[in-house]
SERO-4910 file (N, C-alpha, C, O; in steps of 0.05 Angstrom, whole numbers):
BEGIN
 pado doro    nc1    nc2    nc3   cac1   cac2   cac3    cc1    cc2    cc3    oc1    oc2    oc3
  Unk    A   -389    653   -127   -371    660   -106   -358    635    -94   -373    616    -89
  Unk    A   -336    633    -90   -319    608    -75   -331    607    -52   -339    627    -40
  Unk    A   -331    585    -45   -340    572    -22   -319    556     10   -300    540     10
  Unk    A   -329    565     26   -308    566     46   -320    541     67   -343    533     72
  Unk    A   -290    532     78   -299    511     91   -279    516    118   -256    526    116
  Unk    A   -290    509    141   -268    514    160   -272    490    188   -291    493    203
  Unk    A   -257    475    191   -262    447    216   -237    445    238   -214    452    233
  Unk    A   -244    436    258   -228    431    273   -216    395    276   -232    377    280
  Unk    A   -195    392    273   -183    353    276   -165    355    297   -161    375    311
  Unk    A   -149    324    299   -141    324    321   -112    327    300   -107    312    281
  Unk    A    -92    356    313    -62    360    295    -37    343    308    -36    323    323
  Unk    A    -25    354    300      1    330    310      9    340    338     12    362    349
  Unk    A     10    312    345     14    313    377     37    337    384     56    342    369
  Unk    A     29    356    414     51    373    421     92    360    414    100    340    426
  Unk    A     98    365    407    131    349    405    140    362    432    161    352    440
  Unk    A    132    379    446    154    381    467    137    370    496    149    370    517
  Unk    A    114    363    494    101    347    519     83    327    517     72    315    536
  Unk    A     81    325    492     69    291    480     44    294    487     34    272    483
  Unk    A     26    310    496      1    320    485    -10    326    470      0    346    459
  Unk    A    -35    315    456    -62    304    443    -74    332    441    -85    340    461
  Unk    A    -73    350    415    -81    380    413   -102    376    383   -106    359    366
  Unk    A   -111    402    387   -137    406    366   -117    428    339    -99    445    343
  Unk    A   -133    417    308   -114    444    301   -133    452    270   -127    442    248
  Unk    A   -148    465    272   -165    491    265   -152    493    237   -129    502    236
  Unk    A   -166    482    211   -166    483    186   -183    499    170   -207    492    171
  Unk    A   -177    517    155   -191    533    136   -185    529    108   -161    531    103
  Unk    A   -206    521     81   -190    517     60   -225    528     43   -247    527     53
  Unk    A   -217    541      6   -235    553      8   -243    537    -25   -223    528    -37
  Unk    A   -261    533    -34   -258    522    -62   -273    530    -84   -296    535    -79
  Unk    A   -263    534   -119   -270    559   -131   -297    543   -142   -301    519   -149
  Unk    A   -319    571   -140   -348    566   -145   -358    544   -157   -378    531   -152
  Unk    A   -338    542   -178   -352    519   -198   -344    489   -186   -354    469   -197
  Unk    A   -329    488   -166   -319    468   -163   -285    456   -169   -270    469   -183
  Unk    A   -278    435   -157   -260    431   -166   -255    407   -193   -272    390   -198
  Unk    A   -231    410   -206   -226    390   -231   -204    390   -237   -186    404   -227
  Unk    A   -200    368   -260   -174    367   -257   -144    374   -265   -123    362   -269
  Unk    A   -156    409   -263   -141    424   -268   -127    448   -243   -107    462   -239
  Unk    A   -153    441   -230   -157    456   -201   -126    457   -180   -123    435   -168
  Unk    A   -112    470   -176    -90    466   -160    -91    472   -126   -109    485   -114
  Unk    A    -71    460   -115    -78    472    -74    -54    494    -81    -36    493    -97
  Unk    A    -62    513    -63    -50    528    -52    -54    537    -20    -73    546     -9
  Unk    A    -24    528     -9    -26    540     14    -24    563     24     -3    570     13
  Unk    A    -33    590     44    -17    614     42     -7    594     71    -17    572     76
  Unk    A     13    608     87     30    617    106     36    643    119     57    655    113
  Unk    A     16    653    140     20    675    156     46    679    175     56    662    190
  Unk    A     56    709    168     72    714    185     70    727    216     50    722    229
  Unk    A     86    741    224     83    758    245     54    782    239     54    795    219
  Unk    A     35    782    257     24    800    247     -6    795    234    -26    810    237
  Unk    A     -6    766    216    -31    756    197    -31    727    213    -16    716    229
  Unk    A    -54    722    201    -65    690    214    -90    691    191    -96    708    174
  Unk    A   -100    662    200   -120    660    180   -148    676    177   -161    681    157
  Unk    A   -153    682    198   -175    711    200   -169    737    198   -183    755    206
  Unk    A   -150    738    189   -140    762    185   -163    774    160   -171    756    146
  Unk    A   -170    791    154   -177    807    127   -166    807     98   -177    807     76
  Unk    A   -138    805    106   -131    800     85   -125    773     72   -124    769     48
  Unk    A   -122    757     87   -123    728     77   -151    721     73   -153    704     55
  Unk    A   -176    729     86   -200    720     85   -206    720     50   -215    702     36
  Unk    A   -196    747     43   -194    760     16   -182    742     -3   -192    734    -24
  Unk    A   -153    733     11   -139    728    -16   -151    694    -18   -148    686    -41
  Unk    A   -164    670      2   -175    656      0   -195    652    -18   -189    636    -35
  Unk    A   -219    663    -20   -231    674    -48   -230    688    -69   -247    690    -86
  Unk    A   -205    700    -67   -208    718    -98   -187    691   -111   -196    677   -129
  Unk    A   -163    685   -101   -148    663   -118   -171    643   -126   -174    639   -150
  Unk    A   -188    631   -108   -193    607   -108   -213    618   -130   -222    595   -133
  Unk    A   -223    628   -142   -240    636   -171   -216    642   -183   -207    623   -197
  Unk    A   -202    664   -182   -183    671   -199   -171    657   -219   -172    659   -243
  Unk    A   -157    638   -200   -137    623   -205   -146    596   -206   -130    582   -218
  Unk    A   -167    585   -197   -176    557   -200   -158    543   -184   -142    528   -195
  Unk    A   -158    545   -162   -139    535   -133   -162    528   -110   -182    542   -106
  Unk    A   -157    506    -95   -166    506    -68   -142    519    -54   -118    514    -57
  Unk    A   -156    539    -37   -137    554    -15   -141    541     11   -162    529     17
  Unk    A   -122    543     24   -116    524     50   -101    543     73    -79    552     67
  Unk    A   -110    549     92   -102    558    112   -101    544    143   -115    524    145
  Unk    A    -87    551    166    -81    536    188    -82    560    202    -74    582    194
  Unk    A    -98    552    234    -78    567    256    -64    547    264    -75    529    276
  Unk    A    -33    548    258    -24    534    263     -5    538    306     -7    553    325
  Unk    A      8    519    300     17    525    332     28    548    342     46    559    328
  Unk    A     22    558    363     28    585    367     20    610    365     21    628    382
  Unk    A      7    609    331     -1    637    320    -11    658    339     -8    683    339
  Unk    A    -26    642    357    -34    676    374    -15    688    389    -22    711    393
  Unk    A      6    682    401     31    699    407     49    707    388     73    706    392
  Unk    A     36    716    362     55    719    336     35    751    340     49    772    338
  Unk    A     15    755    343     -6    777    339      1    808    357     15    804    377
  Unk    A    -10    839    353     -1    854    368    -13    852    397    -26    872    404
  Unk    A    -10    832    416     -9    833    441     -1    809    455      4    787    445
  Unk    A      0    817    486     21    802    494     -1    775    511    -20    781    526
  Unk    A      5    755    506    -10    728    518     15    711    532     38    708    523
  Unk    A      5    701    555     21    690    570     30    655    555     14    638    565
  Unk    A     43    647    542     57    620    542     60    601    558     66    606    581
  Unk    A     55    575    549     65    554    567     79    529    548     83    532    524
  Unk    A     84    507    562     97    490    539     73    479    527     77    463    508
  Unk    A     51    484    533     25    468    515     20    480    489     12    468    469
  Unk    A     27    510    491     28    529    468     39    545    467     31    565    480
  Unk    A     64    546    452     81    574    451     76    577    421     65    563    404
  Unk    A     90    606    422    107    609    390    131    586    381    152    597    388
  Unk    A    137    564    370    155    552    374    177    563    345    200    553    343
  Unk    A    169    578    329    180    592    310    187    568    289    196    573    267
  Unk    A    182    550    296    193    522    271    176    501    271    153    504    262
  Unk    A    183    477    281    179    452    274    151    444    288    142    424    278
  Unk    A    138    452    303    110    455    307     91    465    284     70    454    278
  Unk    A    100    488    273     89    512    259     95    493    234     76    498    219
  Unk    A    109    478    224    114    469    198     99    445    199     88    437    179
  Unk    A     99    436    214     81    407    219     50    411    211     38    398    194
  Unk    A     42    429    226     22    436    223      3    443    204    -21    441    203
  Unk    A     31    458    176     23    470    156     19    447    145     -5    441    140
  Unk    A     43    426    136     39    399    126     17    400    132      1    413    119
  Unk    A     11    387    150    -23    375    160    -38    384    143    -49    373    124
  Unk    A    -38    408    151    -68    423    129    -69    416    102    -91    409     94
  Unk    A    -52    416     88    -48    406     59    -52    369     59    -61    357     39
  Unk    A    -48    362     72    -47    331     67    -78    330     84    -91    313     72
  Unk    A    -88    338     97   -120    339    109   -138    338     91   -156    323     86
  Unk    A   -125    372     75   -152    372     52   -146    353     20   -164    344      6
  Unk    A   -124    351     14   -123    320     -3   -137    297      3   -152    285    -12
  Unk    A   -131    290     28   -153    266     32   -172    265     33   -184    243     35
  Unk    A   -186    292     33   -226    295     42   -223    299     16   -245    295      6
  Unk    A   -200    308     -9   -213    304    -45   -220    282    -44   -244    276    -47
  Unk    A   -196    260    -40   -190    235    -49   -222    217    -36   -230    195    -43
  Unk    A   -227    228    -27   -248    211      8   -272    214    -16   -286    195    -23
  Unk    A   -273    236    -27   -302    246    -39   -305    251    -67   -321    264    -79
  Unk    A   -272    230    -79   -272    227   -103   -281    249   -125   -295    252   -144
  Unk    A   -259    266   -106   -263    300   -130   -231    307   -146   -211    309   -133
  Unk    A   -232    308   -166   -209    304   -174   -196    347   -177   -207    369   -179
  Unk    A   -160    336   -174   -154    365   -175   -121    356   -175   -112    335   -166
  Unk    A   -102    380   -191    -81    373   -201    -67    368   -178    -64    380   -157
  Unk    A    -57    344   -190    -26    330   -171     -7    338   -172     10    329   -157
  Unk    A      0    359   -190     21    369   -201     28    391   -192     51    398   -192
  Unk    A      8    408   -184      7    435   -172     -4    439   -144    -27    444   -135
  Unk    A     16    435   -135     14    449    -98     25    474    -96     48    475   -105
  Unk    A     16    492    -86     43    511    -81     40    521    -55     18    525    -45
  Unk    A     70    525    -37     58    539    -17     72    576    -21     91    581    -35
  Unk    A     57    594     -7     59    615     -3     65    632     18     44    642     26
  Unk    A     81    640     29     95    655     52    109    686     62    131    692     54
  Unk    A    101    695     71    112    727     73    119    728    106    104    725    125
  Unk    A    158    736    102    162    730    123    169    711    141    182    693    133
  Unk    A    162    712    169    158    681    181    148    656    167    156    633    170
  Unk    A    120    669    146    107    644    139    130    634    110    129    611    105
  Unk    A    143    647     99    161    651     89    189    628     88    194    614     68
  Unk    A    202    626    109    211    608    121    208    593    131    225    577    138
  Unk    A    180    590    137    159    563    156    156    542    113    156    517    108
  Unk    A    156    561     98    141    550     72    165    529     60    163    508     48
  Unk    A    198    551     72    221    528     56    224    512     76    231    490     68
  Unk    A    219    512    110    218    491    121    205    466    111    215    443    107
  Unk    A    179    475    108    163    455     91    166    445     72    160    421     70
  Unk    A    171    454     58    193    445     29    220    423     33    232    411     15
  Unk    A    222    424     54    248    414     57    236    383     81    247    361     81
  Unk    A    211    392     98    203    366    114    189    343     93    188    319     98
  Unk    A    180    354     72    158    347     50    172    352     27    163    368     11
  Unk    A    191    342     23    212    350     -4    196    343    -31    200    356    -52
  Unk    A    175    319    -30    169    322    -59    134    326    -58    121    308    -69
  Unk    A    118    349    -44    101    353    -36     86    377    -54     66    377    -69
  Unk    A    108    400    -46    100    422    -70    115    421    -94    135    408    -99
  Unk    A     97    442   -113    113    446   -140    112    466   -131    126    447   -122
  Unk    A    111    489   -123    128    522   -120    121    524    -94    101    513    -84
  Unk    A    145    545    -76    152    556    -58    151    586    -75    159    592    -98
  Unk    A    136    603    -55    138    631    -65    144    648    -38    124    655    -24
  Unk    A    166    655    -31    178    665     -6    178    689    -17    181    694    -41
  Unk    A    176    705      2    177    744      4    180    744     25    162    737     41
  Unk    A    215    754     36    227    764     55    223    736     74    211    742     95
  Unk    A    230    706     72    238    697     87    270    703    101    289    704     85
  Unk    A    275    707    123    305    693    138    303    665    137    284    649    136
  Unk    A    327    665    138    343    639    140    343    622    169    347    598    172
  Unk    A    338    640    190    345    630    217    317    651    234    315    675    228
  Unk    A    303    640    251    285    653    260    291    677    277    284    673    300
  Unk    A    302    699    274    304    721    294    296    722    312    313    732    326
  Unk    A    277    717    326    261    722    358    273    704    377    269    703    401
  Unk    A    296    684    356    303    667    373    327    676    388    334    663    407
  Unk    A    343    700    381    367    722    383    351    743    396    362    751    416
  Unk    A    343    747    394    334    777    406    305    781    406    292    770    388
  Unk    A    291    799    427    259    803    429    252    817    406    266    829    390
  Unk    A    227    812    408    206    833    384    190    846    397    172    841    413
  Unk    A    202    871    384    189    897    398    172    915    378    179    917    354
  Unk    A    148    926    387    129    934    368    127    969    384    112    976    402
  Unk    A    142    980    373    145   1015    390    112   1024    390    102   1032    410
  Unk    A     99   1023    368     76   1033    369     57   1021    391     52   1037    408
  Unk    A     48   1003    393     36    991    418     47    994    443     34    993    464
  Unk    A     77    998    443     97    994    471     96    971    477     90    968    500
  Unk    A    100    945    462    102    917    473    125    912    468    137    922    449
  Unk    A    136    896    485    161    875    479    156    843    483    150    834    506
  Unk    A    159    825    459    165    802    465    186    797    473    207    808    467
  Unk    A    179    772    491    211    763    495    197    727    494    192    718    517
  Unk    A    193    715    481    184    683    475    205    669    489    228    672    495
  Unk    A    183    653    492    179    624    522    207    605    498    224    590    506
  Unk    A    202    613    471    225    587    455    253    590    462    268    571    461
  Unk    A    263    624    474    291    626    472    303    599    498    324    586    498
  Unk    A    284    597    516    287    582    538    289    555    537    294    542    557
  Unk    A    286    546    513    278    520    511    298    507    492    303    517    470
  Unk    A    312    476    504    342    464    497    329    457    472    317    435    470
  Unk    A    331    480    447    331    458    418    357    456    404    378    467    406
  Unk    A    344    430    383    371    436    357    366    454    341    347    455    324
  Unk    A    381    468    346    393    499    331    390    494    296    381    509    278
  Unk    A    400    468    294    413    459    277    398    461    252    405    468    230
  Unk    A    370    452    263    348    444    250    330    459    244    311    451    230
  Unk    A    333    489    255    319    506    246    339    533    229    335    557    228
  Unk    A    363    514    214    377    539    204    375    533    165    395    523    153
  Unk    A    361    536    157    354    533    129    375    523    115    373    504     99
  Unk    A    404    540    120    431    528    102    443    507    114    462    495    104
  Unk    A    427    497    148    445    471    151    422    447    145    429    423    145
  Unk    A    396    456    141    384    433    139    383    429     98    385    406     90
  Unk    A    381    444     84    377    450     53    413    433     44    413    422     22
  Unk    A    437    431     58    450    431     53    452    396     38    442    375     46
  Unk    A    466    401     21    464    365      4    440    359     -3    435    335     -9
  Unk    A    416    380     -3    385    371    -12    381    374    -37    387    396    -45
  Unk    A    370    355    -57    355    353    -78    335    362    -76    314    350    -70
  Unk    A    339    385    -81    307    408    -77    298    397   -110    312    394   -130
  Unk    A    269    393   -108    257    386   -137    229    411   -143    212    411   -161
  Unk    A    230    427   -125    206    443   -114    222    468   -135    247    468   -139
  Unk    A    201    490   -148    210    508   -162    215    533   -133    199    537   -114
  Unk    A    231    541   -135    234    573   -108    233    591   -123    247    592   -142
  Unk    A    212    610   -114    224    635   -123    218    660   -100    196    671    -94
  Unk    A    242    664    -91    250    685    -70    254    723    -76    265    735    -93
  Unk    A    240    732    -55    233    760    -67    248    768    -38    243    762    -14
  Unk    A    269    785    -49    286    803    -30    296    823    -32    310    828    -52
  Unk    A    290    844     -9    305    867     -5    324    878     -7    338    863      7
  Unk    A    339    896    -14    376    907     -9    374    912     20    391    901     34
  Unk    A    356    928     31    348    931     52    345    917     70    349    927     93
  Unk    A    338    888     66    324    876     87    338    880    124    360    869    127
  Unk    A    331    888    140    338    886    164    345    853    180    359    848    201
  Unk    A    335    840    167    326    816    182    344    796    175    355    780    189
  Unk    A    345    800    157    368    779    139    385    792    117    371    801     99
  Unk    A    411    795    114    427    800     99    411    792     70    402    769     69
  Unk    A    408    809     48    408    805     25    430    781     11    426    764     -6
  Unk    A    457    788     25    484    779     19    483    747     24    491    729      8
  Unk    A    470    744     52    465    716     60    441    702     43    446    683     28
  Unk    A    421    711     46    403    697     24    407    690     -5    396    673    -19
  Unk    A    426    708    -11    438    703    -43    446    677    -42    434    659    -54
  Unk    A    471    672    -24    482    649    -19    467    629    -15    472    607    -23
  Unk    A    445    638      1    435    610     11    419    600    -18    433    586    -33
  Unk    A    394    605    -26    387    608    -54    407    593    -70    399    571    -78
  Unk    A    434    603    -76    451    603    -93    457    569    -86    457    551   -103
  Unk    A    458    568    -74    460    527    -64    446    513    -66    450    490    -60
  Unk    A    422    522    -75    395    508    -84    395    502   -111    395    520   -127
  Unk    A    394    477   -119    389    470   -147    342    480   -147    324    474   -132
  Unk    A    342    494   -166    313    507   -175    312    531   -168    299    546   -182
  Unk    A    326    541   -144    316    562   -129    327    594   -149    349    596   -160
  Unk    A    313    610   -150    314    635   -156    318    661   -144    295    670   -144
  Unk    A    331    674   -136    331    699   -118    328    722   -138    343    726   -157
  Unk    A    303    737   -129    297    760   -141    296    788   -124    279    795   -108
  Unk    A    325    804   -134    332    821   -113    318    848   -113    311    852   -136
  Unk    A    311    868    -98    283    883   -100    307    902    -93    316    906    -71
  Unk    A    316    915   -122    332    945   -114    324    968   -120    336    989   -114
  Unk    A    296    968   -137    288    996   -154    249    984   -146    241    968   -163
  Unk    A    237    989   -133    204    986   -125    203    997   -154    200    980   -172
  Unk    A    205   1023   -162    187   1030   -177    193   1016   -207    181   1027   -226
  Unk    A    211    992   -213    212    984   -228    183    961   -236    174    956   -258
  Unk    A    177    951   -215    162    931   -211    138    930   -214    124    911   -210
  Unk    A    129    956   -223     97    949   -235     73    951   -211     49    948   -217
  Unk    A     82    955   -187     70    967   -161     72    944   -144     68    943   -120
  Unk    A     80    925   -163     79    890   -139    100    907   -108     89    907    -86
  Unk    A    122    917   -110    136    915    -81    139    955    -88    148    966   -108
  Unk    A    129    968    -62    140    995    -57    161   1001    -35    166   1024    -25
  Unk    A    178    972    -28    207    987      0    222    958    -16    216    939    -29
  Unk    A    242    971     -4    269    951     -4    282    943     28    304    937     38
  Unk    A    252    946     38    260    940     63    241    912     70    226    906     51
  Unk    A    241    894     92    235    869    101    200    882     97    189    902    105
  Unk    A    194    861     81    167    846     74    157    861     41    139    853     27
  Unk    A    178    890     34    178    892     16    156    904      7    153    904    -17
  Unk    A    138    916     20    122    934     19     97    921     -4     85    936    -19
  Unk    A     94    895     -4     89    874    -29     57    881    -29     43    890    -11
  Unk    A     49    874    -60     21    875    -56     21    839    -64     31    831    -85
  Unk    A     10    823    -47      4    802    -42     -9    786    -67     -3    763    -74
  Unk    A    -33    806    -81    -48    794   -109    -26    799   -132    -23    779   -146
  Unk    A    -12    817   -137     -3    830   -151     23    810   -161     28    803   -184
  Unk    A     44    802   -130     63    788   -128     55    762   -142     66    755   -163
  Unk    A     35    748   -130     23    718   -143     21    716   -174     26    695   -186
  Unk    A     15    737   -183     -1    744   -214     23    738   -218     30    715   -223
  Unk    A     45    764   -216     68    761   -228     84    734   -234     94    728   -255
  Unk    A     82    712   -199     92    689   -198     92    673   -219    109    666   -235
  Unk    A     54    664   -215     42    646   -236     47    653   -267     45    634   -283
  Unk    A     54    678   -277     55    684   -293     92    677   -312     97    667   -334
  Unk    A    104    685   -297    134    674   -298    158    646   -286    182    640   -289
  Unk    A    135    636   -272    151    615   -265    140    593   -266    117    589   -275
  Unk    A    153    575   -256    144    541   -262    130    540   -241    136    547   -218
  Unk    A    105    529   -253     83    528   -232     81    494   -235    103    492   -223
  Unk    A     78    481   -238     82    446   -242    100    443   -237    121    456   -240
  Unk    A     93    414   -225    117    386   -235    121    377   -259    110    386   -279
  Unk    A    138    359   -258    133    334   -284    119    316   -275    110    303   -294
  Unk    A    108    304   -246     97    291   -241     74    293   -220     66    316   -219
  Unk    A     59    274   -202     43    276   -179     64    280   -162     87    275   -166
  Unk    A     53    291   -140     62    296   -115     77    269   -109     82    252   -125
  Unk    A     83    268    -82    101    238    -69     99    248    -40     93    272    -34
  Unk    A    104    226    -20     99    229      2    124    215     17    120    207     40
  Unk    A    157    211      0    174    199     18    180    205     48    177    226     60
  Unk    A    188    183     58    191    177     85    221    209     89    240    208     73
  Unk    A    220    225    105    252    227    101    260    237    145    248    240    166
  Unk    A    282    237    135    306    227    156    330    258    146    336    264    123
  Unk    A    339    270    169    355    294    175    358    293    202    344    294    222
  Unk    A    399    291    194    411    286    207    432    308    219    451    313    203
  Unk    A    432    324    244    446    340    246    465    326    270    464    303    280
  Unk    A    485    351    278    508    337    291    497    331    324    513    323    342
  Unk    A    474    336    328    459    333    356    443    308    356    445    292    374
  Unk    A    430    306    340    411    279    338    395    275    306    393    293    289
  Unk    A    386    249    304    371    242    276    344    254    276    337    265    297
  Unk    A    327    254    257    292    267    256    281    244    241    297    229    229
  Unk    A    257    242    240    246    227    219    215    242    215    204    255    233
  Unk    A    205    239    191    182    261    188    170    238    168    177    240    145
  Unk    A    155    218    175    147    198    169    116    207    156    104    225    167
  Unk    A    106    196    137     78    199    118     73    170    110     68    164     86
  Unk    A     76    152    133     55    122    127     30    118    125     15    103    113
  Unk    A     28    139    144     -3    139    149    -22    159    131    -46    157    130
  Unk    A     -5    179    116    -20    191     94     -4    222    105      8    238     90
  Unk    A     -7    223    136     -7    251    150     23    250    158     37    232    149
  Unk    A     32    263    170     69    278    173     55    263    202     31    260    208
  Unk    A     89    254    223     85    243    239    114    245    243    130    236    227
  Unk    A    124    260    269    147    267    269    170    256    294    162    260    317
  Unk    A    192    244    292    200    226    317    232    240    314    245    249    294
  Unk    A    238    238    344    272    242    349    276    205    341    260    186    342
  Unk    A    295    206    335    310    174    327    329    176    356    341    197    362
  Unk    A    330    157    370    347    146    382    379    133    378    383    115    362
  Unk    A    397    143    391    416    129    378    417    111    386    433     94    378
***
């Protein structure tokens, strides 16, 4: 049986009040150990899942035998105002729908690399992948895009392009809750959380493969084609007939009604799962028409600064 490991470190400082926070790592590793064939995989929870969820508890050990993967999970920033009830916010912890939430994920992946490297266990350089449904979805091409030569596959199901909650509340009829998040309030760059203005002129080297609805509510099918379509690697796989699919997706509606094991199998099975090479950790710099970023990895870990003009 895979074996589970779960610690708390110190994660990347708050970005919106320069506070010193804790950030809660889960990663799971297959029975026999790892070698050097062994790949990371990240998942990425959406609205709804986190890392204790049941079903991630699940998919943490069945891949990590399955598939011969260390699985890696985060609560990353926020997550508990992502869940069905309502918790009061402050700027020490919101939902920040982006660049907190992506930092974070980085972290976890570059955390458990270094405790291989620390304990001289070897496992493929070549194969990272992260995994996303949804929010975690678009947190995964964020990441892709802060960490450009980090993963070898992005496997998105029903990411948007632009975080919705940031336009309008999220309302859950069955419970009778309405969000309305502490982020709509708060002066960001827009800019930097819109996938086609940050992806734009990017040498994506990461394999995509995107699973979408005709349906989708959340994001235009029409728009994600496009966006996709500007990606050198990226793939859009449009979900117009469920019952073509072998039971992996039953709606053509947002999240796709996916069976999560089923989707992966299919992934690993049809697409480029490697690099040509090891991973890389370049310095990079994104520049929108509001201000510069830098997402710096000198120190091994993501380390994130506004540039000054």
């Amino acid at each position: 049986m895979a074996k589970e490991y779960e610690f708390a470190m110190a994660g990347h400082p708050n970005i919106y009040n320069g506070e010193h926070r804790d950030l809660k790592i889960y990663f799971t590793e297959p029975e026999n150990g790892a070698n050097e064939e062994t790949g990371l995989l990240l998942f990425i929870a959406g609205y709804g899942g986190n890392a204790n969820s049941n079903v991630y508890i699940k998919m943490r050990k069945q891949f990590a035998d399955t598939y011969n993967l260390i699985c890696i999970q985060c609560d990353y920033f926020g997550y508990e105002f992502m869940q069905a009830q309502t918790l009061k916010e402050d700027i020490g912890n919101f939902n920040d729908m982006s660049i907190m939430q992506a930092l974070d994920n980085i972290t976890a992946v570059l955390v458990v690399i270094s405790i291989l490297k620390e304990n001289n266990l070897s496992f493929n350089e070549k194969k990272i992948i992260c995994y996303g449904q949804s929010h975690g979805g678009y947190l995964a091409l964020q990441c892709n895009r802060f960490a450009p030569d980090l993963f070898s596959l992005v496997i998105d199901n029903s990411a948007y392009i632009y975080p919705v909650y940031l336009q309008a509340n999220r309302h859950l009829p069955a419970q009778n809750l309405v969000f309305d998040y502490l982020v709509k309030r708060i002066n960001l760059d827009h800019s930097l959380l819109q996938l086609p203005i940050i992806y734009e002129k990017f040498n994506n080297r990461a394999s995509i493969a995107c699973f979408h609805g005709i349906h989708d509510s959340m994001v235009s099918y029409l728009d994600k084609e496009r966006f996709c379509n500007s990606i050198e690697n990226c793939t859009l796989y449009l979900i117009k007939d469920p019952s073509l699919t072998g039971g992996i997706f039953s709606s053509t509606e947002h999240g796709l009604g996916a069976d999560f094991l089923k989707l992966f199998e299919w992934v690993i099975n049809n697409c480029k799962v490697e690099k040509e090479g090891p991973f890389n950790l370049p310095n990079v710099n994104i520049e929108t028409k509001r201000q510069k970023y830098s997402f710096n990895y000198s120190s091994g870990l993501v380390a994130f600064e506004v540039i000054s003009e």
